[in-house]
C-alpha positions as CSV (number, residue, x, y, z in Angstrom):
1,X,0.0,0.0,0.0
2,X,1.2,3.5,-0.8
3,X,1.7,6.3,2.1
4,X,1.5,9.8,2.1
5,X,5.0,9.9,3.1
6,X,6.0,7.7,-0.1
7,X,3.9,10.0,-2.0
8,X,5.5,12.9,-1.1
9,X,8.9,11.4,-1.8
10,X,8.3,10.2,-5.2
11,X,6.7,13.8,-5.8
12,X,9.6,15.5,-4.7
13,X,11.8,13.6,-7.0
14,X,9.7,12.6,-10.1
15,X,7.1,15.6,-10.2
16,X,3.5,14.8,-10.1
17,X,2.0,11.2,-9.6
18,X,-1.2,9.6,-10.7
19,X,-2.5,6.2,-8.7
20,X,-5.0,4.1,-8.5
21,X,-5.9,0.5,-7.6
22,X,-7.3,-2.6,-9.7
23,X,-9.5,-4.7,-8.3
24,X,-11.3,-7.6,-9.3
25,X,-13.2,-10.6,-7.2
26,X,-10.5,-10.5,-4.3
27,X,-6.9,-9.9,-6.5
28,X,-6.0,-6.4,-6.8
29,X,-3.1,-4.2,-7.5
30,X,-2.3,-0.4,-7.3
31,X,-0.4,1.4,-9.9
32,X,1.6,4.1,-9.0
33,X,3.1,6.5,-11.8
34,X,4.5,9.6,-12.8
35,X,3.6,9.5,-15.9
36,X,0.0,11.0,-17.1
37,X,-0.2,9.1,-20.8
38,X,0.7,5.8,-18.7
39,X,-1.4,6.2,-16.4
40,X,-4.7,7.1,-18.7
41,X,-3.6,4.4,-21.1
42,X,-3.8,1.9,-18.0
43,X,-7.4,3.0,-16.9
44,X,-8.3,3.4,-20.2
45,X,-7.5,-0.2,-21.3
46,X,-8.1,-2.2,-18.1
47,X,-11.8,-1.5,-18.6
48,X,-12.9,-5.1,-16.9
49,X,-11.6,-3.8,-13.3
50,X,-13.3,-2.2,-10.4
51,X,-10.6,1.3,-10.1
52,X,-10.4,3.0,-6.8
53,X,-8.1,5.4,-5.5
54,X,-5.4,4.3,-2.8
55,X,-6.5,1.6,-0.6
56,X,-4.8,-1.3,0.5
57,X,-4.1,-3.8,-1.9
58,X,-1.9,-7.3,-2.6
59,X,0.3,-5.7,-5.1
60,X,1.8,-2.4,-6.0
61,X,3.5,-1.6,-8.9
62,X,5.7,1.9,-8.9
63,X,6.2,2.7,-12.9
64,X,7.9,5.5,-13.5
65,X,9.9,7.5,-16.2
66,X,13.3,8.9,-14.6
67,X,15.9,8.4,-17.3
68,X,16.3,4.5,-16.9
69,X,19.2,3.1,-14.6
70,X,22.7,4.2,-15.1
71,X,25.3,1.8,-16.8
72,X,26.9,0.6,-14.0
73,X,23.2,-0.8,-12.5
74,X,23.1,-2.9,-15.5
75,X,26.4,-3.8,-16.5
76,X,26.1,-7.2,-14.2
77,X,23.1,-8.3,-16.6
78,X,25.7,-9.0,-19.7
79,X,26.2,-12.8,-18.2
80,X,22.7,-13.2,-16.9
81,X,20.4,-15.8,-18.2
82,X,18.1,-14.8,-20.6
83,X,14.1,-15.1,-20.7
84,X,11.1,-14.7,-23.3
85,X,9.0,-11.9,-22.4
86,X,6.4,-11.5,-24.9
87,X,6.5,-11.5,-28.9
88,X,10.2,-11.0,-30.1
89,X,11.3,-9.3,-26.4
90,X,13.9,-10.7,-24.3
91,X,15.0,-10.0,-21.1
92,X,18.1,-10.9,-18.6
93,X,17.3,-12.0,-15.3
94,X,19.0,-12.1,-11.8
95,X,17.4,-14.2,-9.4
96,X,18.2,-14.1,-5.7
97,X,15.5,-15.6,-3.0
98,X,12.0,-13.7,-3.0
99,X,13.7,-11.2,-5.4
100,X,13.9,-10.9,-9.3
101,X,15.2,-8.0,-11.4
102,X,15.0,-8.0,-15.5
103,X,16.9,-5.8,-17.7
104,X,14.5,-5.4,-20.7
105,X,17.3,-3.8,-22.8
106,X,15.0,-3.0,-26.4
107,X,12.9,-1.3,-23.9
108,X,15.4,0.0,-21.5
109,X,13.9,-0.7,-18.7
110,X,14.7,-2.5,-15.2
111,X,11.7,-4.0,-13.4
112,X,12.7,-5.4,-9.9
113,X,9.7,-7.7,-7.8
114,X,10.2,-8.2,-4.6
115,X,7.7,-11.2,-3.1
116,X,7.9,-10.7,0.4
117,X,6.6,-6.6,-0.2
118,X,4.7,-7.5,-2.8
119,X,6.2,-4.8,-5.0
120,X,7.4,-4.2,-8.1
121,X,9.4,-1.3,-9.4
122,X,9.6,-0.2,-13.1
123,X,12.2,2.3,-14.2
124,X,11.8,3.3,-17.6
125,X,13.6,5.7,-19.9
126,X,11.2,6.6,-22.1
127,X,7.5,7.2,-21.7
128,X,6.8,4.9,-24.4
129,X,8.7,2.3,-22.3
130,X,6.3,2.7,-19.4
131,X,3.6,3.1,-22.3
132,X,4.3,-0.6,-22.8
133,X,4.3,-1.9,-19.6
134,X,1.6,0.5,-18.2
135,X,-1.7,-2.5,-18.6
136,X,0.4,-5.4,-19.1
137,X,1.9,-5.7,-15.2
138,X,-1.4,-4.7,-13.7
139,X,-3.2,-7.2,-15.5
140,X,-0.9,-9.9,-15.3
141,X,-0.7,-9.2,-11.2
142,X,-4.5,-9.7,-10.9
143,X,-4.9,-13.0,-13.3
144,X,-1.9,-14.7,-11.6
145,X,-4.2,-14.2,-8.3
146,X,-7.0,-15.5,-9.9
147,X,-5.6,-18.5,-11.4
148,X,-4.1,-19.0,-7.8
149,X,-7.4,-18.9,-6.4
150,X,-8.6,-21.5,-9.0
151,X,-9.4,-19.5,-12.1
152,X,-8.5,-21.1,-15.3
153,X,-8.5,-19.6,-19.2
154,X,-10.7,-19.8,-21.8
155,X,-10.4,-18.5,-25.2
156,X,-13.8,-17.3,-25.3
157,X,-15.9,-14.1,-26.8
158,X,-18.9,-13.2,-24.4
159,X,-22.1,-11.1,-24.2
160,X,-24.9,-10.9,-21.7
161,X,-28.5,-10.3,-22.7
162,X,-31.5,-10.3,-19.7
163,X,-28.7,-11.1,-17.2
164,X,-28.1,-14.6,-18.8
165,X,-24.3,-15.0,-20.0
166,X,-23.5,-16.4,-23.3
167,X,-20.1,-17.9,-23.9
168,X,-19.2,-18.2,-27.5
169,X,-16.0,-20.0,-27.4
170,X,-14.0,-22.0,-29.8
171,X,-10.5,-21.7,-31.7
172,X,-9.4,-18.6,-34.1
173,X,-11.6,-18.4,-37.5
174,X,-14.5,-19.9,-36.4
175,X,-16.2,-17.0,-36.0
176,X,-16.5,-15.8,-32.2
177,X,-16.5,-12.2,-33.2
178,X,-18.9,-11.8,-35.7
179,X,-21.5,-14.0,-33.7
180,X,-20.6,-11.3,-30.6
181,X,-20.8,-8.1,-32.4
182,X,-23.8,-9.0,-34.8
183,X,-25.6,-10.0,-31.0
184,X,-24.6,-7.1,-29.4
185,X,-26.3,-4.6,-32.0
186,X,-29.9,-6.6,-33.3
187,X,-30.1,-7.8,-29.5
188,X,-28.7,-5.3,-27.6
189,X,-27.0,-7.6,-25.7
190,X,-24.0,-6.1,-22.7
191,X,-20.4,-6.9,-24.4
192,X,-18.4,-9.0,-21.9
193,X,-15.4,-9.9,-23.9
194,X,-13.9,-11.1,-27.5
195,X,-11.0,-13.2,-26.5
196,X,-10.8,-14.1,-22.9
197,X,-12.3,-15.1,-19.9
198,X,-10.9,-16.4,-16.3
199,X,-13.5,-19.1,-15.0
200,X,-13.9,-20.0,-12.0
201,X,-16.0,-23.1,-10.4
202,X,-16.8,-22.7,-6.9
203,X,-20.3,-22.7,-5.5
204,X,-21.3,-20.9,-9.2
205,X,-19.5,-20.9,-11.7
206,X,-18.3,-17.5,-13.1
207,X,-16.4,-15.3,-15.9
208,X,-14.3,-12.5,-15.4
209,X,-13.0,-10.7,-17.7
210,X,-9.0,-10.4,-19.4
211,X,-9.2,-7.0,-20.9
212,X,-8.0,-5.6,-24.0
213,X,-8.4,-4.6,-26.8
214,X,-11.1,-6.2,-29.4
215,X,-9.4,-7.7,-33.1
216,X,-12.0,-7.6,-35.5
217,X,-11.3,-9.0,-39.5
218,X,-12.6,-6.8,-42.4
219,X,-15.3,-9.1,-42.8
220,X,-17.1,-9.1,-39.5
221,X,-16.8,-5.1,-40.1
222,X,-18.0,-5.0,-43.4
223,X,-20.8,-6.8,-43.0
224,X,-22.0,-4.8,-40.0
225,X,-22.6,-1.6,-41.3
226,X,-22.3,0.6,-38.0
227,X,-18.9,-0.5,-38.1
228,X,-18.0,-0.7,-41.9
229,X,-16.6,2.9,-41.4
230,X,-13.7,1.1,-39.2
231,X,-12.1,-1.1,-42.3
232,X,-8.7,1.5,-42.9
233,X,-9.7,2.8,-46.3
234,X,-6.6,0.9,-47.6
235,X,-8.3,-3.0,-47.0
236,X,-11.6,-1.5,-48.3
237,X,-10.9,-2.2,-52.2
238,X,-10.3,-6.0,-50.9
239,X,-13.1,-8.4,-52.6
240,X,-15.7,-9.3,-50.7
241,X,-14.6,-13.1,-51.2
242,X,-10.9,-12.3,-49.6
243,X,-12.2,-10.2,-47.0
244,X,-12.9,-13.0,-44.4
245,X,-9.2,-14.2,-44.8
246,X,-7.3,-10.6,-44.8
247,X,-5.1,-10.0,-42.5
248,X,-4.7,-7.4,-40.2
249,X,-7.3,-7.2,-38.2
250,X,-8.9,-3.7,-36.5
251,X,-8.4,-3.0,-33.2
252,X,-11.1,-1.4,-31.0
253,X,-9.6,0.4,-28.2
254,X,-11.7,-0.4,-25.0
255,X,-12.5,3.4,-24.9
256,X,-14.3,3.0,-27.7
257,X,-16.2,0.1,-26.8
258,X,-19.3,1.9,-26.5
259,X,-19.9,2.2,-30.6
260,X,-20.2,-1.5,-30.1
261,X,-23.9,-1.8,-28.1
262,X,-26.9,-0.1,-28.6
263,X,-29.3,1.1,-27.0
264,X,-28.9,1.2,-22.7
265,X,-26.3,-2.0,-23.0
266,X,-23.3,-1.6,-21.3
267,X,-19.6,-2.7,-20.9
268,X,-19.4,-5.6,-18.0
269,X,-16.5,-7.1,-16.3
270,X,-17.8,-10.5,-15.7
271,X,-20.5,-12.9,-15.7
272,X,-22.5,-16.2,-15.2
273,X,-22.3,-18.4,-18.0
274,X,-26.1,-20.0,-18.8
275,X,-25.4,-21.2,-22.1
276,X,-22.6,-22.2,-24.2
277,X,-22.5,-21.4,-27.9
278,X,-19.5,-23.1,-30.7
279,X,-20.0,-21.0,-33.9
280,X,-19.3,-22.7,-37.3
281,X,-18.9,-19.7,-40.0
282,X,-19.3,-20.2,-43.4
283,X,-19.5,-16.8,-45.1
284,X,-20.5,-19.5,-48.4
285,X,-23.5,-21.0,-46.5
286,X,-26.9,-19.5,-47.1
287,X,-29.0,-20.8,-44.1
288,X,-28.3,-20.7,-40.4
289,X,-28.3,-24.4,-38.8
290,X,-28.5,-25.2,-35.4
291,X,-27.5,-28.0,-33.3
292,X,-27.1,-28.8,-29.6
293,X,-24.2,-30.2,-28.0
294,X,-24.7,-33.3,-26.0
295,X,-23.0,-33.1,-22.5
296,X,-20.4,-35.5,-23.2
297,X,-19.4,-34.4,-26.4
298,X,-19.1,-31.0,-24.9
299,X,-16.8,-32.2,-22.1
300,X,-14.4,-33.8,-24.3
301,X,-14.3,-30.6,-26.3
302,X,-13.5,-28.3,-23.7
303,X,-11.0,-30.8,-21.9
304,X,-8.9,-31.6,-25.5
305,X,-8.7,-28.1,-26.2
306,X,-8.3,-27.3,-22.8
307,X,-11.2,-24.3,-22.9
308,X,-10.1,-24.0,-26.6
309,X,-6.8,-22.2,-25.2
310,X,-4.9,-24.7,-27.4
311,X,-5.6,-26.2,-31.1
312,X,-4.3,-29.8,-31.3
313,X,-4.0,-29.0,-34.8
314,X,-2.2,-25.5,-35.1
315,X,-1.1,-25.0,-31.3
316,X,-1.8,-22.5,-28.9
317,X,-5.2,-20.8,-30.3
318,X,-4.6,-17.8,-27.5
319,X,-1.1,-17.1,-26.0
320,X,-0.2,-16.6,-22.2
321,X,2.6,-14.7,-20.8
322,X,3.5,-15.1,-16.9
323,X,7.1,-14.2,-17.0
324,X,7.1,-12.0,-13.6
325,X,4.1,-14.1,-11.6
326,X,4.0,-17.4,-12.0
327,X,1.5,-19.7,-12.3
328,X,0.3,-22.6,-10.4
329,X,1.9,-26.2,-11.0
330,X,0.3,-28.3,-13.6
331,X,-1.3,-30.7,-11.4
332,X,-3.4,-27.6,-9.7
333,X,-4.3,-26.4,-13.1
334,X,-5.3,-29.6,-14.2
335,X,-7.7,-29.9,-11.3
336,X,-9.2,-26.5,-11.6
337,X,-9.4,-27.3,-15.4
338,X,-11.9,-30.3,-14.5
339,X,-14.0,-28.7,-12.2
340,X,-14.9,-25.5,-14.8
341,X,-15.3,-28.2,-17.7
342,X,-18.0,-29.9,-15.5
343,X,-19.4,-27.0,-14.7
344,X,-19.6,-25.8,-18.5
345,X,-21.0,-29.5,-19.5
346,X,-23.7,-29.2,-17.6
347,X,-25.4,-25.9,-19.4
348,X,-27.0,-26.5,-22.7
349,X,-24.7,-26.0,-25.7
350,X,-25.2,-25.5,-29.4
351,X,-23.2,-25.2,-32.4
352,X,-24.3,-22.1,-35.0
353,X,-23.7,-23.5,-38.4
354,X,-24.4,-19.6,-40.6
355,X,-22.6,-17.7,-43.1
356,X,-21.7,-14.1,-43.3
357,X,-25.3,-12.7,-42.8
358,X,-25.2,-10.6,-39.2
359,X,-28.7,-10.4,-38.3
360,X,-29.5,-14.3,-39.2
361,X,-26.4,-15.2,-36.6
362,X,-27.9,-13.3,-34.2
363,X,-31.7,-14.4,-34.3
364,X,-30.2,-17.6,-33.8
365,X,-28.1,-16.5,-30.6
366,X,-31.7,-14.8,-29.4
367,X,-34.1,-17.6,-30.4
368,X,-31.6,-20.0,-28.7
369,X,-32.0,-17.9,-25.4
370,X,-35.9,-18.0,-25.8
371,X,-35.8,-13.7,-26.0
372,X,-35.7,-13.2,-29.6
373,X,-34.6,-9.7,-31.3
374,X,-35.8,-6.7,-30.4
375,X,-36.7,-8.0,-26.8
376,X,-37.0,-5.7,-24.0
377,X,-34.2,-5.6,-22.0
């Protein structure tokens, strides 16, 4: 927990400082910054989390912009083993009991976590360093407490419509985010999430969010036309029978999440799953099929692909990263695995066979929850 007396400190030598604390189910973590853009970036991104200002918390992380450390600081970290960090960044480690330090030198930056404080201290010579690191080190503190407390992944888009959850899971291209998105405008359903979820089964089972940013193809957008306007004018002369396949995708910045719903719908940070849904998109197919699940097929599906985080045919369908935090041993995970899968079986699941036609896809979702379009929320 930060005190005035810290505060003051950090004032005195870094100028003005912006903090506020994370929070969601019982993990939280306060950032602490003097930087503005790193700070807003954080709040703005990590949309999932209760924010509050400084209270007591299981983590604090200190990011802060002050020039990066001075050579001699890192000098010792030419011989030190190295580790993967995230996509094509590497860092050097020093490891010395209940303490870590990593020397992130694309990024110059020296991140130091300290177990028994529960801290973690960022020093940064750029602000686009601390830009970097400003929602991924929250956000990774918070999911390694859930998944300690028996939360598990799940590669999973998510809505909420009438307080029921729907969980539309399955692996990349099947079509999780135009099932979301066309749902979310003809229904007017709350969006949840389009990539992620943390499940946890205790006495209920329940979803919480992994925030970030939503990755939409130029098809799902083009076929929507309140969102057509965000293909970048450059993929816009792509043909229609190419657009389901082109690469990038858009990104939606959680701020902007709101274009996403209509009507009174809002932005949650959890929920409680009540039905499952695996879409099968054919933007060829002219008719919208649907099928249910039976229980055990469903259990097999979500234990092979372990909650469609991984595709036994192309590997990991939706990357982790806990390089600072680590995760629980395999045996744990397993176990928590089992208990969300039965949990899962045992709502009624149904695979969408549509094509590319947005308002079909999502009087199916509707029908399937007995609401149908158009209902009042």
């Amino acid at each position: 927990m930060t005190t005035p007396a810290a505060d003051q400190l950090l004032a005195q030598q870094l100028g003005e400082v912006w903090d506020t604390t994370f929070r969601q189910a019982e993990a939280s973590v306060c950032l602490r910054t003097n930087s503005k853009a790193a700070f807003t970036h954080a709040t703005g991104t990590l949309y999932a989390y209760e924010q509050t200002g400084p209270a007591t918390s299981r983590w604090q992380i200190d990011l802060l912009v002050d020039g990066g450390p001075a050579y001699e600081e890192v000098e010792g970290f030419a011989d030190a083993q190295t580790v993967e960090i995230g996509p094509r960044l590497m860092a050097a480690v020093h490891t010395r009991p209940g303490r870590q330090a990593y020397w992130v030198e694309a990024l110059h930056t020296l991140i130091a976590i300290d177990t028994k404080q529960a801290t973690v201290t960022v020093r940064c010579a750029q602000e686009t360093a601390a830009l970097h690191w400003a929602a991924r080190l929250p956000r990774q503190a918070i999911t390694a407490q859930l998944l300690e407390n028996g939360a598990v992944y799940a590669h999973t888009a998510a809505l909420s419509l009438g307080g029921r959850g729907v969980v539309i899971a399955g692996h990349r291209g099947r079509g999780k985010t135009t099932t979301l998105l066309a749902s979310l405008h003809r229904l007017g359903a709350d969006y949840v999430t389009n990539d992620r979820l943390l499940l946890r089964a205790d006495s209920d089972l329940v979803g919480h969010v992994w925030p970030a940013r939503l990755r939409a193809g130029i098809g799902t957008l083009s076929v929507l036309p309140h969102l057509a306007d965000l293909v970048p004018q450059a993929q816009r002369v792509v043909p229609d029978a190419e657009r389901w396949t082109s690469r990038p995708k858009v990104a939606v910045e959680p701020w902007d999440f709101a274009r996403l719903v209509s009507g009174e719908a809002q932005v949650l940070g959890s929920l409680r799953p009540s039905m499952l849904v695996f879409p099968q998109l054919d933007p060829t197919a002219a008719a919208v099929r649907v099928e249910p699940v039976a229980r055990a097929r469903v259990r097999e599906e979500l234990l092979h692909t372990r909650l469609f985080m991984t595709d036994p045919g192309r590997g990991p369908s939706s990357h982790i990263n806990h390089w600072l935090w680590p995760t629980p041993d395999p045996q744990t995970m397993d176990r928590n695995l089992a208990r969300v899968v039965d949990a899962l079986a045992e709502l009624p699941c149904y695979r969408i066979h549509a094509g590319g036609e947005p308002a079909a896809l999502a009087d199916a979702v509707g029908g399937l929850l007995e609401l149908g379009p158009g209902v009042n929320r």
